[in-house]
C-alpha positions in Angstrom: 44.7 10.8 13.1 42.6 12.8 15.7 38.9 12.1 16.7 37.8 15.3 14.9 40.2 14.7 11.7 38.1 11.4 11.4 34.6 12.7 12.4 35.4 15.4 9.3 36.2 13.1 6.9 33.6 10.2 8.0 30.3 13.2 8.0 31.4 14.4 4.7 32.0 11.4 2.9 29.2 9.5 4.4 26.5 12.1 4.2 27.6 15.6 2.1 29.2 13.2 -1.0 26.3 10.5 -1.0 23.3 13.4 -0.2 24.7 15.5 -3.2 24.7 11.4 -5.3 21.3 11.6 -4.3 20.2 15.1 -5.0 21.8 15.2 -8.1 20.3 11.7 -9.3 17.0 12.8 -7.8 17.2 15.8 -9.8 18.0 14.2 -13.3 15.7 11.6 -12.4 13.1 14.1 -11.7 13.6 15.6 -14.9 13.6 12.6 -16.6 9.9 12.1 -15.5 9.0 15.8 -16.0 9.9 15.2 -19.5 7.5 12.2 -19.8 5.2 13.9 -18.2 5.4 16.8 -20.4 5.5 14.3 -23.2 2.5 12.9 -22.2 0.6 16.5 -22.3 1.6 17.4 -25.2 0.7 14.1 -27.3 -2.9 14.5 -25.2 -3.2 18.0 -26.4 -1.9 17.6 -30.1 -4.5 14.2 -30.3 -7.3 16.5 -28.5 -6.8 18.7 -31.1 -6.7 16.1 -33.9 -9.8 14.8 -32.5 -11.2 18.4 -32.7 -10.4 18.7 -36.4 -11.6 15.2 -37.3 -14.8 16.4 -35.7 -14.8 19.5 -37.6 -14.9 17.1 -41.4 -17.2 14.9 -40.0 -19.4 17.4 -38.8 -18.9 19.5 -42.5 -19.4 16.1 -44.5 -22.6 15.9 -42.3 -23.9 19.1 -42.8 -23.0 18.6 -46.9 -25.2 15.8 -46.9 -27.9 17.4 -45.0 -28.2 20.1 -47.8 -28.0 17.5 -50.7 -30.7 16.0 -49.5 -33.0 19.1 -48.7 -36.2 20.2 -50.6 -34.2 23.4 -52.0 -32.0 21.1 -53.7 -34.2 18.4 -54.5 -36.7 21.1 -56.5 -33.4 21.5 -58.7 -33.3 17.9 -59.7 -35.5 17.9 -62.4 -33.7 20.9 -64.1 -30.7 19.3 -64.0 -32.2 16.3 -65.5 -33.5 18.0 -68.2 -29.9 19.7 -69.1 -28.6 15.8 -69.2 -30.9 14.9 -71.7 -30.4 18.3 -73.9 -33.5 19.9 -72.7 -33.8 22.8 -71.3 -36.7 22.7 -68.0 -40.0 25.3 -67.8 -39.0 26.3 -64.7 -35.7 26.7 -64.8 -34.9 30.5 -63.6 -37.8 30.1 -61.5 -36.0 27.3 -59.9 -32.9 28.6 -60.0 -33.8 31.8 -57.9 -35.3 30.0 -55.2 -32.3 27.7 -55.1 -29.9 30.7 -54.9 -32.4 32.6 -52.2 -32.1 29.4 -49.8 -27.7 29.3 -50.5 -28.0 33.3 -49.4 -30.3 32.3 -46.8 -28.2 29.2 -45.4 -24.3 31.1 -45.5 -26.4 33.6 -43.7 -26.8 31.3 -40.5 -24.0 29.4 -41.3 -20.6 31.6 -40.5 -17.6 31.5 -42.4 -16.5 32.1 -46.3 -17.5 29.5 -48.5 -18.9 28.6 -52.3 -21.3 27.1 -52.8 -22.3 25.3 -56.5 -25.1 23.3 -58.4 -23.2 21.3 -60.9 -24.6 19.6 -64.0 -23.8 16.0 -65.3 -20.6 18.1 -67.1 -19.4 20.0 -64.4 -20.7 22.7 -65.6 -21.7 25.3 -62.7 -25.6 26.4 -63.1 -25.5 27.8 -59.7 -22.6 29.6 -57.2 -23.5 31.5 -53.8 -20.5 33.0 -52.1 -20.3 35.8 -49.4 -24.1 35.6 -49.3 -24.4 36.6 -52.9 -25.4 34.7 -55.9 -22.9 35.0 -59.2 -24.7 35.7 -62.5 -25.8 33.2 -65.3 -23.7 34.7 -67.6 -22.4 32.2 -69.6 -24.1 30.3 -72.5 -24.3 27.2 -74.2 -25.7 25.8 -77.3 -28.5 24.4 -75.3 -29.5 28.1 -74.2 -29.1 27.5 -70.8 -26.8 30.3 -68.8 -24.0 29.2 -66.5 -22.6 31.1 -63.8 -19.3 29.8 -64.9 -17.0 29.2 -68.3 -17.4 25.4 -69.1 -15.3 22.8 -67.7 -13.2 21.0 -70.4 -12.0 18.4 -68.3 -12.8 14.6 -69.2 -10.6 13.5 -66.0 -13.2 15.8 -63.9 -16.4 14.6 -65.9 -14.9 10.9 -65.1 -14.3 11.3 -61.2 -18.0 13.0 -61.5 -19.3 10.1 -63.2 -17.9 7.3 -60.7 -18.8 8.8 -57.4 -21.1 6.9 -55.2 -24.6 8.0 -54.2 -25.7 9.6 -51.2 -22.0 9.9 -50.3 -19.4 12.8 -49.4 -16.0 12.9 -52.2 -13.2 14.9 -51.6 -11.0 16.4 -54.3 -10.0 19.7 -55.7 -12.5 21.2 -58.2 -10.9 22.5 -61.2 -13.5 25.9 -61.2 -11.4 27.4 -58.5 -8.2 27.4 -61.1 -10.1 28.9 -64.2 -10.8 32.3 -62.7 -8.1 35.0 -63.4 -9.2 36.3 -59.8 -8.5 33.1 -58.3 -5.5 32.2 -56.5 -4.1 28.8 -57.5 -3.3 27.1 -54.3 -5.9 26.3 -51.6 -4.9 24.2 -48.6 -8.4 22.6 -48.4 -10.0 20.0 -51.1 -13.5 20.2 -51.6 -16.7 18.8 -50.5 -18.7 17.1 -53.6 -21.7 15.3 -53.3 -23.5 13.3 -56.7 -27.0 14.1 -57.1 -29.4 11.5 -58.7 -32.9 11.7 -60.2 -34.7 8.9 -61.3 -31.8 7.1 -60.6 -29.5 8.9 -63.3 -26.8 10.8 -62.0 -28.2 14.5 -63.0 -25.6 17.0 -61.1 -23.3 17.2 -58.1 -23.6 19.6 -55.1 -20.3 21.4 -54.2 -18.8 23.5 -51.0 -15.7 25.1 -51.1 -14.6 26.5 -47.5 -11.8 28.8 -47.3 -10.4 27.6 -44.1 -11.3 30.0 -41.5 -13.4 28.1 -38.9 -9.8 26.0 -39.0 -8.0 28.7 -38.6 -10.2 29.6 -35.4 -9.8 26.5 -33.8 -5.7 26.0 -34.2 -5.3 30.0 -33.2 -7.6 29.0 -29.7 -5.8 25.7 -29.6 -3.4 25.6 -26.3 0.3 26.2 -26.8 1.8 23.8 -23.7 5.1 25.0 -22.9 5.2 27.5 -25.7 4.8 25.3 -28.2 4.2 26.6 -32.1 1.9 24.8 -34.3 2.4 23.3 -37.4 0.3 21.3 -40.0 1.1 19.9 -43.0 -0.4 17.5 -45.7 0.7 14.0 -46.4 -0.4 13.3 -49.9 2.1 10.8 -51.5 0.0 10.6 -54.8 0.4 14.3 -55.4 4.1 15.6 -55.8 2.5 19.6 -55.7 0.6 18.9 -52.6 2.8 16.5 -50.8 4.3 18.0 -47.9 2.3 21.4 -48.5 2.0 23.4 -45.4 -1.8 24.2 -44.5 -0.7 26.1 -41.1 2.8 27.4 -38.9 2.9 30.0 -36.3 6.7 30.2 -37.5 5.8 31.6 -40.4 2.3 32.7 -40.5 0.8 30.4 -43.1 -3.1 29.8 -42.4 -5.8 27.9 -44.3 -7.6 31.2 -45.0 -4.7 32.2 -46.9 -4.2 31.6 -50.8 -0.9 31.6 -52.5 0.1 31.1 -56.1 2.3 28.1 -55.2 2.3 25.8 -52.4 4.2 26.4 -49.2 6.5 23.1 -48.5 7.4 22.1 -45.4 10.9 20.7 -46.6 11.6 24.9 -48.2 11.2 25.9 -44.0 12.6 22.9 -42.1 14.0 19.8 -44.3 13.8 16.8 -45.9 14.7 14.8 -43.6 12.1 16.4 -41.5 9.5 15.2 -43.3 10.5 11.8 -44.0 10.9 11.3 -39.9 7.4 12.4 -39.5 5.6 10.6 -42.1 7.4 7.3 -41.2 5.0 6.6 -37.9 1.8 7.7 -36.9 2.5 9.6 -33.7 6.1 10.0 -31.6 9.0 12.7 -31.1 11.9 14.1 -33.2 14.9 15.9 -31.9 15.8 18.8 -34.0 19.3 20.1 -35.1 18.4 23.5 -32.5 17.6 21.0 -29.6 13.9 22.0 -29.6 11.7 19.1 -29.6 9.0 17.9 -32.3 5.7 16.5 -30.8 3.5 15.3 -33.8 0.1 12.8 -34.4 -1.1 11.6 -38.1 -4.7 12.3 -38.8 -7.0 11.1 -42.3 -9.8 13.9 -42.6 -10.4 12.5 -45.7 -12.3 9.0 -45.9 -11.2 6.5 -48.3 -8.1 8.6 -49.0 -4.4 7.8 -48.2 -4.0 11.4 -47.8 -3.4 12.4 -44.0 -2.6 15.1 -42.1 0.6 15.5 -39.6 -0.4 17.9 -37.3 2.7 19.1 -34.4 4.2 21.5 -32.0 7.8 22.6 -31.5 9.1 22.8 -27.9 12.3 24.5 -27.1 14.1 22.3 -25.0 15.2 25.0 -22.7 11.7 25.8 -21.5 11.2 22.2 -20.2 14.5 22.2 -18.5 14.6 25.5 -17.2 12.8 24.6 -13.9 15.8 22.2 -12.8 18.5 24.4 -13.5 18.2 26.6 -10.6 17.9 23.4 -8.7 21.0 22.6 -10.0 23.0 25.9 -8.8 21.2 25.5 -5.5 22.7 21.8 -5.0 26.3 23.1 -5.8 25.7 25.9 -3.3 24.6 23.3 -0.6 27.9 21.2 -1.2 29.4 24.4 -0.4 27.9 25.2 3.3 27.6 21.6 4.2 31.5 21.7 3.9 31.7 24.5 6.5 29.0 22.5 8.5 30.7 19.5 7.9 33.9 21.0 9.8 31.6 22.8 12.8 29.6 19.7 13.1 33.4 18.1 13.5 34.7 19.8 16.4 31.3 19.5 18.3 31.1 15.6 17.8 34.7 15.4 19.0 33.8 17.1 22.1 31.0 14.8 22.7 32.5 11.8 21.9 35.5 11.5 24.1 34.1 13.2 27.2 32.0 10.3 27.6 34.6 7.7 26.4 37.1 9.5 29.0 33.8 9.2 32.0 33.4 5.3 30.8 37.0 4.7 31.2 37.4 5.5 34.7 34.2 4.1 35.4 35.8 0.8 34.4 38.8 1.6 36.4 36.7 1.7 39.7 34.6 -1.5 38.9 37.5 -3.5 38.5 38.8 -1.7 42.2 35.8 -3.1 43.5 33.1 -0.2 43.0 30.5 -2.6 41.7 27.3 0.1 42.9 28.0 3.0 39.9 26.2 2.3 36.5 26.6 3.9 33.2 24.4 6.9 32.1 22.5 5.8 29.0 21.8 9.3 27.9 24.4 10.1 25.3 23.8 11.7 22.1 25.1 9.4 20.5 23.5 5.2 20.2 27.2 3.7 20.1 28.1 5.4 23.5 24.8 4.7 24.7 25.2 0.7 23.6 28.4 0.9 25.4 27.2 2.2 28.9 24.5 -0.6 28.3 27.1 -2.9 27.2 29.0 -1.8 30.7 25.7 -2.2 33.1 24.7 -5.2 31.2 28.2 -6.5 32.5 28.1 -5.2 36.0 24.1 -6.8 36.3 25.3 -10.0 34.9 28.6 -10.2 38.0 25.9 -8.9 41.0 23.4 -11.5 39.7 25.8 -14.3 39.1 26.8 -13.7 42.8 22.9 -13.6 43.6 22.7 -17.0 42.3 26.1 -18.3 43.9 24.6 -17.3 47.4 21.3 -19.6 46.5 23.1 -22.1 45.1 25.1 -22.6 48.5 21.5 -21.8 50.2 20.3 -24.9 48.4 22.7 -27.0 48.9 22.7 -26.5 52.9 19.0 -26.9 51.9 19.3 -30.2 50.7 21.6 -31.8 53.2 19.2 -30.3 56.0 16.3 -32.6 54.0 18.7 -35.5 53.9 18.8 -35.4 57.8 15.6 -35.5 57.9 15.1 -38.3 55.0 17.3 -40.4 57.9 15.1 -39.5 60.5 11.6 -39.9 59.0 13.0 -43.3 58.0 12.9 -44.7 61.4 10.1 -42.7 63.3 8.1 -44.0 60.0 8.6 -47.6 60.3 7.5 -47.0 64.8 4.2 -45.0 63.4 3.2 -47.1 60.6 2.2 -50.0 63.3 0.0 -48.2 65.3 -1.5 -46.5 62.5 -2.5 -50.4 61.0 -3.9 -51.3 64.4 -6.2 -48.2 64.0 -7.2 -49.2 60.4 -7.9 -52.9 62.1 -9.5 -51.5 64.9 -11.9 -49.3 62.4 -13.1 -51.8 60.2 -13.9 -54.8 63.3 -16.1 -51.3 64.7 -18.1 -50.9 61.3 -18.8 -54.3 60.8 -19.9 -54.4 64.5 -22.2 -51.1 64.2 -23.5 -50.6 60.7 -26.6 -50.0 62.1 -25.6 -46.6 63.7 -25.4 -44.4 60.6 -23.7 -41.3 63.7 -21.3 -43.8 64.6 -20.9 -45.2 61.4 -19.9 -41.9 59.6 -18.1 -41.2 62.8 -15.4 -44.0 62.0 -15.1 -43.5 58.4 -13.7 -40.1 58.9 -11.5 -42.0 62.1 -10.8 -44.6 59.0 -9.7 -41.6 56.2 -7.6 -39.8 58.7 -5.8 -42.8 59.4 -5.7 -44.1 56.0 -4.3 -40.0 55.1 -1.8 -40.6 58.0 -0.8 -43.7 56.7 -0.1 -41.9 53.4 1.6 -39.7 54.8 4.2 -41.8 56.5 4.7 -43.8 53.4 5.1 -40.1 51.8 7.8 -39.3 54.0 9.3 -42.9 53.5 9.3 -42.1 50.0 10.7 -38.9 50.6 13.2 -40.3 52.6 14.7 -43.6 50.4 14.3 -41.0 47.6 11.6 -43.4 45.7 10.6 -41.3 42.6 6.7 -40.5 42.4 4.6 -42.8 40.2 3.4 -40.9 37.6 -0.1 -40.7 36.4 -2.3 -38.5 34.0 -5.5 -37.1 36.7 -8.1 -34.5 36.3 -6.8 -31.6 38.0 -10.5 -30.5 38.8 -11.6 -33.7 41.2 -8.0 -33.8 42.6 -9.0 -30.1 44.2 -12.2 -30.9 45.4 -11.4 -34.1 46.7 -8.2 -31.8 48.9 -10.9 -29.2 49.9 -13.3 -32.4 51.6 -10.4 -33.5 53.6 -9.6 -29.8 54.9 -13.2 -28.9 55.4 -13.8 -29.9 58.8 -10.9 -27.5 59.7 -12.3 -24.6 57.9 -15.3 -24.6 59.2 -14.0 -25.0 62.9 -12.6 -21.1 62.0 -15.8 -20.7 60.0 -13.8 -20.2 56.8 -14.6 -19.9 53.4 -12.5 -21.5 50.4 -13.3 -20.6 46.4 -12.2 -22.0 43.7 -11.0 -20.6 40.5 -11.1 -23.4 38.0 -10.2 -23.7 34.7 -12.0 -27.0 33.5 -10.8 -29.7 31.5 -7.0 -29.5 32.8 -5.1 -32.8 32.7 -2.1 -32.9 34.9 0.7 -36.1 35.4 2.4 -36.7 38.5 2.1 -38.9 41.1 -1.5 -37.9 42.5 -1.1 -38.9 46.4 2.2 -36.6 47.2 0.7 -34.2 45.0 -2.4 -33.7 47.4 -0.1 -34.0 50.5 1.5 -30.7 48.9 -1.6 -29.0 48.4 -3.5 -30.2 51.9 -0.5 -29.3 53.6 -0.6 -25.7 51.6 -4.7 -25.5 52.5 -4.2 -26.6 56.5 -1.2 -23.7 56.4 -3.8 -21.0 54.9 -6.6 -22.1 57.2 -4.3 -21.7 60.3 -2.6 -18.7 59.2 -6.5 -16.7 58.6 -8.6 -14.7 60.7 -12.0 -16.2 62.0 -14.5 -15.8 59.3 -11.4 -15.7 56.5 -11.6 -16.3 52.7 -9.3 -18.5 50.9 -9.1 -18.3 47.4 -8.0 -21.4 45.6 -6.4 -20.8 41.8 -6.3 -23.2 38.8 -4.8 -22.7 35.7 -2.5 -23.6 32.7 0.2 -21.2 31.5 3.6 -22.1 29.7 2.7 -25.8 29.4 2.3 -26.0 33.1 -0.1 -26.2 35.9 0.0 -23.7 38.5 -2.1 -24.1 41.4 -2.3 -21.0 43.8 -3.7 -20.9 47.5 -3.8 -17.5 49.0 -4.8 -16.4 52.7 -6.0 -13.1 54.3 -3.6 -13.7 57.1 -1.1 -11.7 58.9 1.6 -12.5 56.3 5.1 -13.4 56.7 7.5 -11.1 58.1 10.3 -10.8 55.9 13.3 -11.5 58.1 11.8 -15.3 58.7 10.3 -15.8 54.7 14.1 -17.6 53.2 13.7 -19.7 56.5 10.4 -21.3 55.7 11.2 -24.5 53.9 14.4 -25.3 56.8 13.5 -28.5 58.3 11.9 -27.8 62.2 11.0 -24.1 61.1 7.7 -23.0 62.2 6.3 -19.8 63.1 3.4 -21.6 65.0 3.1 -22.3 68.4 4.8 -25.0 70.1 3.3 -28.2 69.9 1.4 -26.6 66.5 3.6 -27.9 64.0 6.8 -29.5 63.2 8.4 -27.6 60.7 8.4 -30.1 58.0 5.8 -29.8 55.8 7.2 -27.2 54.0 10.2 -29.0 53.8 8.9 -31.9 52.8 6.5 -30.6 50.4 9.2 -28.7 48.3 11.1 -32.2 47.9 8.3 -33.4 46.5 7.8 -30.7 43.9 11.2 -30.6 43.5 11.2 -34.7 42.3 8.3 -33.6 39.9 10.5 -31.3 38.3 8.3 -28.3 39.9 8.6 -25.5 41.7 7.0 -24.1 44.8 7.2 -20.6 45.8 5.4 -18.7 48.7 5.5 -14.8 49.0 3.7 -12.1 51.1 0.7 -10.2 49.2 1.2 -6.7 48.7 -1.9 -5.8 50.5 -2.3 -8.8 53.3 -1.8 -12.6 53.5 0.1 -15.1 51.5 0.5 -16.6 48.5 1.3 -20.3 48.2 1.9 -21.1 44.4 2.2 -24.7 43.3 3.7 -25.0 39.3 3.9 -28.4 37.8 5.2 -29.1 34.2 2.1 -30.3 32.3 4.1 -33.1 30.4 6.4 -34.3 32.6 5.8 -37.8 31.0 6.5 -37.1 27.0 9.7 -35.5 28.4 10.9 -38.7 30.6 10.0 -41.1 27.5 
């Protein structure tokens, strides 16, 4: 199968099939959530609104007791208390007329349609303001006192009357709004009944009937979310008429302000099943047979009633999904052009695939004819080409290197048999300059017992006595050095072990009127053998001093880095020229004068590093001078144990 046959099918399989997975989960996920999140809004908006009309009774049961309790009504009392005890009061039309002047007044201020009554210990109806206009006593009874109504002959009523509780709000259906001819028998609201006492006797009840259309105000401004139609229905299990008794629908037009001979059912429009769904929890969903969706809430307007109300909207289903249907069309159609990219994209990654496969190849073909100078571009377009080019330098760095280190392999090996002539050598000029130099220390001490007096001569042959004494260490250095005696390791402060160096090199700085500082970093512990060590750096220091100008610097470094101690000397010399800097630690190499050096302090001193498990290095600065570095492993003795 061909580059580009593969190319096709890998694109389109690993990004068109698995982007359109991922769209078309995306989508239905997204959907998913819109739908909980329309969910959500509706259920805030239908309980907002139940809220709103629990507010509404609360507010109406409120403003009931506020006009039981007012001096209007309160001047009526003793009326009715007289019509309780078959009397009839003095004052009674007087009373009565500024009672119905204050209802006219009040449904003035007060907007909507609703009755208002003055009830007697029988039910009977002394006093009714509607529309802002009082209804005539035309009624009588045997007592002589007119009612505005017939006479109530209901001992169920009178009972219910009877057992209400004081200073409190009922709610119930009054049977006056069924005896008039004019009077529609169905009304979606009960009404508001409060007792009224005098001298603690029950005397009378206050009444309000409202006809719904403050209700029907606040549903018809209510938000429809997502097109949603309203619908409100009673719960009344005790009540087979009024169970299930629509009280508003924008499907079909039914308001509270609306009266009907016999009650609208919610099971007659929707079903049964319906409304056995929503009564059967407080709040939720339903799915209906059309697909639309059924949001509803429970609400109790009434207190101490199991009647409730289920208030809901319907949702078409189709107007949450809508949205994500052209999405869906628009996925099939990208499916469609990334095919045709797909196969562009094919041809185009072919071509730049093997051209640089084909340029690799023959780059490989000249390496291995000896070519080793040509590396890779690392350029591509692509990351796998570009790891192989890598892959391919990596290779060809890893074969010029190796060969790098073969060369100072053999370099150090020629290295180390030139320091093992000279370990033969330094064993037997050692042993002809170690006499001489004990003579000198014998000499020494007979002169400073013989002239302590002379504090010139005295300090005179103490620094005779420490060169001698250095000298001596020297020799037995190189003694060392040559029967290959390991160092004697010790833990020393690095701190005193350079100041103690610089003392024994300061005569010959200031002969050149050189300066040395130091930068220390305190408190550094170093382990090695602490005499060879200070032969490396003197040896270092007397190099720097002789390589600077008159009236030089030297700057001495200390510090700890990677668990080891590095110790730097650098000069403002001349430098090294770079033809003579790999010849610098061959034994007898000098670049001084004749008769200046010997050559082998270098040599010597990288044997000694070299036995601490050290390194020394030595390299021209980039501006003048040299750097001598010094690096000594910091625990060189919790490795050997």
């Amino acid at each position: 199968m061909s580059i580009k046959s593969n190319i096709f099918i890998w694109f389109f399989v690993a990004t068109v099939l698995p982007l359109t997975a991922l769209a078309l989960s995306a989508i239905y996920y997204s959907e998913y959530n819109y739908e909980k999140t329309v969910s959500h809004d509706i259920n805030n908006s239908i309980n907002r609104l139940a809220t709103d009309l629990l507010h509404y009774h609360e507010h109406n049961r409120e403003l009931v007791l506020g006009l039981a309790n007012s001096p209007a009504v309160k001047e009526i009392l003793p009326v009715l208390y007289s019509a309780k005890r078959n009397k009839v009061h003095p004052d009674i039309n007087v009373r009565r007329s500024r009672l119905n002047r204050f209802f006219e007044g009040f449904q003035t201020i007060l907007q909507g349609v609703f009755y208002l009554r003055i009830l007697d210990s029988k039910g009977n109806s002394l006093i009714k303001v509607s529309n802002v206009k009082r209804s005539a006593a035309i009624y009588d009874n045997l007592l002589g006192i007119p009612f505005v109504e017939s006479g109530i002959q209901s001992k169920s009523f009178r009972k219910l009357l009877s057992a209400m509780p004081e200073n409190e709000v009922s709610m119930l259906s009054l049977p006056h709004n069924k005896t008039s001819l004019t009077e529609l028998t169905v009304r979606p609201l009960l009404d508001y009944i409060v007792p009224l006492y005098h001298r603690k006797r029950q005397v009378g009840a206050l009444t309000v009937t409202l006809f719904g259309t403050q209700l029907d105000s606040l549903l018809d401004h209510a938000p429809r979310l997502y097109k949603g139609k309203l619908v409100l229905f009673e719960n009344n299990p005790d009540s087979d008429t009024r169970n299930g008794m629509l009280l508003y629908d924008d499907l079909t037009n039914i308001r509270f302000s609306q009266q009907y001979r016999e009650e609208k059912l919610l099971k007659d429009i929707y079903n049964t099943q319906i409304h056995s769904n929503l009564v059967s929890k407080p709040d939720g969903k339903i799915v209906l047979n059309d697909k639309s969706i059924l949001y509803f809430t429970e609400l109790f307007p009434y207190p101490n009633q199991l009647t409730s109300w289920v208030l809901a909207t319907k949702v078409e289903h189709n107007t949450i999904t809508e949205p994500f249907k052209n999405i869906k069309y628009g996925i099939w159609i990208f499916v469609g052009v990334a095919l045709f990219i797909s196969i562009l994209l094919a041809n185009i990654a072919a071509h730049k695939v093997s051209n640089p496969v084909k340029t690799l190849a023959k780059n490989l073909t000249a390496f291995a004819d000896g070519n080793s100078d040509y590396r890779a571009p690392t350029n591509y377009d692509f990351d796998e080409i570009n790891s192989l080019s890598i892959a391919y330098n990596y290779l060809a760095d890893n074969l010029d290197s190796a060969q790098q280190d073969r060369d100072t392999a053999q370099s150090m090996v020629l290295r180390s048999a030139k320091l093992a002539s000279i370990g033969q050598m330094a064993a037997g000029i050692g042993h002809e300059i170690n006499n001489p130099l004990n003579n000198i220390l014998s000499y020494s001490k007979l002169l400073l017992r013989d002239n302590g007096d002379n504090d010139n001569l005295k300090k005179d042959i103490n620094s005779l006595r420490d060169e001698a004494l250095r000298a001596s260490n020297i020799i037995k250095g190189i003694l060392n050095f040559a029967r290959q005696v390991p160092p004697r390791y010790e833990s020393f402060q690095v701190t005193p072990f350079i100041q103690e160096s610089l003392q024994l090199v300061q005569q010959t700085s200031k002969n050149k009127n050189i300066s040395i500082r130091i930068l220390d970093n305190n408190n550094i512990i170093a382990q090695g053998d602490r005499s060879q060590l200070q032969q490396v750096l003197i040896n270092l220091l007397i190099n720097a001093i002789q390589a600077s100008t008159q009236n030089g610097q030297i700057v001495v470094g200390v510090k700890d880095s990677d668990n080891c101690l590095i110790i730097s000397i650098r000069d403002e010399g001349s430098g090294i020229k770079p033809e003579t800097l790999d010849k610098i630690f061959d034994p007898f190499f000098s670049t001084k004068s004749e008769g200046q050096g010997s050559g082998l302090g270098l040599s010597i001193s990288l044997g000694i590093m070299e036995s601490h498990q050290g390194k020394l290095f030595i390299s021209n600065n980039q501006d003048q001078g040299v750097t001598a570095t010094m690096k000594i492993p910091l625990n060189i003795l919790s490795k050997k144990s």
